[in-house]
N, C-alpha and C positions, 0 to 999 in steps of 0.2 A: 563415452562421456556424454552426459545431456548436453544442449544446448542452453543457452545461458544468455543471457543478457539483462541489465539495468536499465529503468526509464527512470529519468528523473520527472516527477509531477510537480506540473505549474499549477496553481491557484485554477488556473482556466479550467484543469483537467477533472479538478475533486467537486466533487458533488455533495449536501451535505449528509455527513458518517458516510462516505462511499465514494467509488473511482468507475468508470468504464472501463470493461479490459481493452487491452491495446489489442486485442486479437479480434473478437469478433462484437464488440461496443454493448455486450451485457452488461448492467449496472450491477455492482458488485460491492453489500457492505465493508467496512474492514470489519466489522463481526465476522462473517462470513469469509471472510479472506484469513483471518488468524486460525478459526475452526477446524477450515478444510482445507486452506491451502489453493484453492481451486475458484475459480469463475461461476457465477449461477449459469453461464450458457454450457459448461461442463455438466450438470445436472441435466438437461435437454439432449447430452449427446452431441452436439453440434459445435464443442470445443473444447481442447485438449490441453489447453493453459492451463499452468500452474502458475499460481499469485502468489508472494511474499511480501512481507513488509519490514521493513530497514528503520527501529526508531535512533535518532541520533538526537542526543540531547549536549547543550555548548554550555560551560561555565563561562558567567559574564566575567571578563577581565578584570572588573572591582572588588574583583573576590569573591566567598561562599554566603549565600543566602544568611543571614539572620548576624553576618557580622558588624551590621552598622552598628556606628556607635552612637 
């Protein structure tokens, strides 16, 4: 079984369209994160992270978009 783990990203962490991997601080689009799955420092050889991205989207509590009256 791989290993595994979630990082939750603060505002601090994102750069903009992009994040630093938590492994070895390549800047890493999410283009490039969705494409490949993987870290630009994974193209250099020099890390082995795999990157994923989690979108979660929240329905506001007043209900569905466009039902104002």
């Amino acid at each position: 079984m791989s290993d595994r783990r979630r990082i939750r990203l603060s505002e601090d962490d994102a750069m903009e369209r992009g994040v630093r991997c938590p492994n070895c601080g390549s800047y890493t689009s999410f283009t490039d994160i969705v494409a490949t799955g993987r870290c630009r420092g994974a193209w250099r050889g020099d890390c082995a992270t795999r990157l994923g991205l989690d979108l979660i989207v929240e329905r506001p509590s007043q209900g569905r978009r466009g039902d104002e009256a």
